[in-house]
N, C-alpha and C positions, 0 to 999 in steps of 0.2 A: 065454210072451209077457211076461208079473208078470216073470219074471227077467229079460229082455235090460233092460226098460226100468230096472228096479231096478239092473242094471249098468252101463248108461248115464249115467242119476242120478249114481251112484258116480265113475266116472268122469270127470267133467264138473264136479264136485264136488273131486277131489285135484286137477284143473288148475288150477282157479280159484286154490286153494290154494296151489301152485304160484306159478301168478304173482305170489299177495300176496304170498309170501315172498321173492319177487325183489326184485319192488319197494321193497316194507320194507328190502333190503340193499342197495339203490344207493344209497336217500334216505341210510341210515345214512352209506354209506360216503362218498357229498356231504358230507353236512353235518362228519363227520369231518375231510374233507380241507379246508373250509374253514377250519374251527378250528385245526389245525396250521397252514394258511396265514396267518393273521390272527394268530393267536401268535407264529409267524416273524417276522412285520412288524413287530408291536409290540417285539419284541426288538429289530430291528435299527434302529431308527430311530426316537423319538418321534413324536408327533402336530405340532410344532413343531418337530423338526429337532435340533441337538445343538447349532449358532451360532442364537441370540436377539437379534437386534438392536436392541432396544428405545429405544434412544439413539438411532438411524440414524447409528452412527459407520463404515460398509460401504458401497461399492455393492454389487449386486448380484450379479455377478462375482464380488468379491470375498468377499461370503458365500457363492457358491456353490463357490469354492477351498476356504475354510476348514471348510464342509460335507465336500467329500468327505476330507480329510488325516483329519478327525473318523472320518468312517465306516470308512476302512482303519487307523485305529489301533484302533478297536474290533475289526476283523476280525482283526488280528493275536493284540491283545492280552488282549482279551475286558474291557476296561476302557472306560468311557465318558466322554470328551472332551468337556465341556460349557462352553460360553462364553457369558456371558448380560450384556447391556448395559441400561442404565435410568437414566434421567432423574433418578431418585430413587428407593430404597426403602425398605420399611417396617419403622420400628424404630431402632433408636441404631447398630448393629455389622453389619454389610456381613457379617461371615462368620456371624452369626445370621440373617441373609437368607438366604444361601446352602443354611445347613440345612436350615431350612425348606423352599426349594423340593426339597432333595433329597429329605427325605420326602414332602411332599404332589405332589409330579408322579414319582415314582417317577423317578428318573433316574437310580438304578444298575441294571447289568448284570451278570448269571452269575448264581454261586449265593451270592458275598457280596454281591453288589449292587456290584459295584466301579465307582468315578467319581471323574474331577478337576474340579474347575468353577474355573472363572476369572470373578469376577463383575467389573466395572465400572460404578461409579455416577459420573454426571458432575454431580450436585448438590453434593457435598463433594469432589471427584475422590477417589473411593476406591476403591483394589483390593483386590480379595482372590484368595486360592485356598484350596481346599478339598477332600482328598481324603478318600476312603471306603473299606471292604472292604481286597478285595488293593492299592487304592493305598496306604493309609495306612502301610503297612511300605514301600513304596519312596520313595514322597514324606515324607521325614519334615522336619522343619522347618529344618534344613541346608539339604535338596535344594529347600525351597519357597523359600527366601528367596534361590538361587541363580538359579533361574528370576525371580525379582520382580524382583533386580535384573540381570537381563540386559535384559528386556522396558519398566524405567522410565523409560531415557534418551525409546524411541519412545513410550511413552504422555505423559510432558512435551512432547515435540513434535509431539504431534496424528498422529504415523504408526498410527494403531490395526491397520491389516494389520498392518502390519508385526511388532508387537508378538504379535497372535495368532498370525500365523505361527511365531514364535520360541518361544512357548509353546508349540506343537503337535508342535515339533521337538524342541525337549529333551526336553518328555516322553517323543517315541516312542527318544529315545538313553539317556534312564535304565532305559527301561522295556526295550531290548534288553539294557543290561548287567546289569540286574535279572535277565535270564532266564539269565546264564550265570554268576551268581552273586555280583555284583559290584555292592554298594547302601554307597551313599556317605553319610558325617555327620562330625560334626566331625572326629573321628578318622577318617575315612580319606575326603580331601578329590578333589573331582572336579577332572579338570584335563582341559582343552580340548584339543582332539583337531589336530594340524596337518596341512594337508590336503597329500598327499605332490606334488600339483601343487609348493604351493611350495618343499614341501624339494629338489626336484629342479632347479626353478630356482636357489634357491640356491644348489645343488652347482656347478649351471654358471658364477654372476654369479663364486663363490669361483673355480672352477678359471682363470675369464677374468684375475682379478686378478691371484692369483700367476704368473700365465705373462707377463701384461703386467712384473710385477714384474722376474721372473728376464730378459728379452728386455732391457729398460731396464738393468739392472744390465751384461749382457754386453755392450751397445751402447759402455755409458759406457767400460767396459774397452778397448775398441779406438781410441776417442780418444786421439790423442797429444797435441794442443794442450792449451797449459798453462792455466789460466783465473787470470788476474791481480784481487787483490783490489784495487790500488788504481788508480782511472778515473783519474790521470797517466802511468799507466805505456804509456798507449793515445794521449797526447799529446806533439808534437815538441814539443820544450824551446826555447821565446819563442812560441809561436804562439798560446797564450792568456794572457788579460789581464782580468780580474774589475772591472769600475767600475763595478758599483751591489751591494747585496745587500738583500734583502727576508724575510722569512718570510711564508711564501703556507702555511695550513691547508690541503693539500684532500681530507680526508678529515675525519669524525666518527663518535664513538661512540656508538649509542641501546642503552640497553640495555632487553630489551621481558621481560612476563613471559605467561606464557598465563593466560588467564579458564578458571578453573574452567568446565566447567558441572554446572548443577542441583546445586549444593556444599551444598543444605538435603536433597538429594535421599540422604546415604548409607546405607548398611544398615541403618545405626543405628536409622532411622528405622521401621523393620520391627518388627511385634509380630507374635510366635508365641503360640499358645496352644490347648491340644488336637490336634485334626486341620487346623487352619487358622492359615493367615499373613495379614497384612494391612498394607497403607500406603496413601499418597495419592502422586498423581505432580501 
């Protein structure tokens, strides 16, 4: 009777045991799968987003366009897209701003921490860029001051999407020829890409021309009438009689020239220095 109960004990005793060890491995395996989830997140997306708009120079919309462009160039590229606006910041040099925030808010991505930031402060209107990691071999101070001045005409005139937009774009078209092997600098200059819509068109406006050309040429050819250079030869002899003569102007010459614009605005105007570029729009 000592034994059955002694084997029951026992018994009742590995279940228990049992169950804790369950439980012990789901808690585990929760807490696990949160951690890799909250990881994942942190990776893909800041606490604040990768567009800052701190200026409020965005609607809303519009930061949430230039949000996602950010997040599938990260997807692509494993590089982090960051754009950051401010009324003002702290310090003399906009791309010592910039560092700053890259270290203390962790805003690189992968295992070199790779990042482009685009800061804009609208108290001195000053730009910069600033890349990191695997950017700083693609973005080198060539490629950055290419980007500045594509993006400065629309930040002189208040278009700031627009501007981002542009930014977002080139980067993701360096950072594809980057991957096939192909990173631009003085020596070996980037040239803008023609989109085959219009070569195509123009094949056609061309082919319309010369065919206009050859049709008019052949037309003239089968004219027989002779074309007389002088207007008496088209008048019967007495039937006109000239009694008054005047000089009447009617026509004039303006000659106009085009306005620069933002002519304070050229490259020139671009300081490079380390990992970052800078100017004012």
């Amino acid at each position: 009777m000592t034994n059955r109960r002694d084997g029951s004990r026992k018994y009742l005793e590995a279940l228990l045991l049992r169950v804790c060890l369950c439980m012990s491995l789901s808690l585990c395996i929760s807490l696990f799968s949160a951690y890799e989830a909250s990881a994942s997140e942190a990776f893909s997306h800041p606490a604040e987003g990768w567009v800052r708009d701190g200026a409020g120079l965005l609607t809303e919309s519009e930061e949430e366009k230039l949000e996602e462009s950010s997040r599938e160039i990260l997807s692509e590229y494993g590089v982090s897209m960051v754009i950051i606006t401010t009324d003002r910041f702290e310090g003399s040099d906009i791309l010592d701003w910039e560092r700053r925030l890259y270290a203390e808010q962790e805003l690189g991505r992968g295992e070199n921490n790779s990042s482009l930031i685009l800061g804009i402060s609208m108290a001195e209107r000053d730009w910069g860029i600033t890349a990191y990691g695997d950017a700083e071999r693609i973005f080198g101070a060539y490629v950055r001051e290419k980007i500045g001045g594509e993006i400065l005409d629309d930040l002189s005139d208040g278009d700031y999407y627009d501007a981002f937009d542009t930014f977002l774009e080139m980067a993701d078209i360096f950072m594809a020829d980057a991957r096939e092997g192909k990173f631009y600098s003085e020596s070996n200059h980037y040239r803008k890409r023609i989109n085959p819509a219009v070569i195509i068109a123009g094949a056609l406006i061309l082919s319309f021309v010369v065919s206009l050309i050859i049709v008019l040429f052949w037309r003239r050819g089968m004219n027989t009438r002779v074309l007389q250079n002088n207007a008496g030869d088209y008048l019967q002899r007495g039937s006109f009689r000239l009694t008054d003569r005047a000089d009447i102007f009617l026509y004039h010459t303006v000659n106009r020239s085009r306005r620069q614009k933002h002519e304070n605005h050229s490259s020139g105007s671009m300081r490079s220095s380390g990992n970052g570029t800078r100017g004012k729009f």
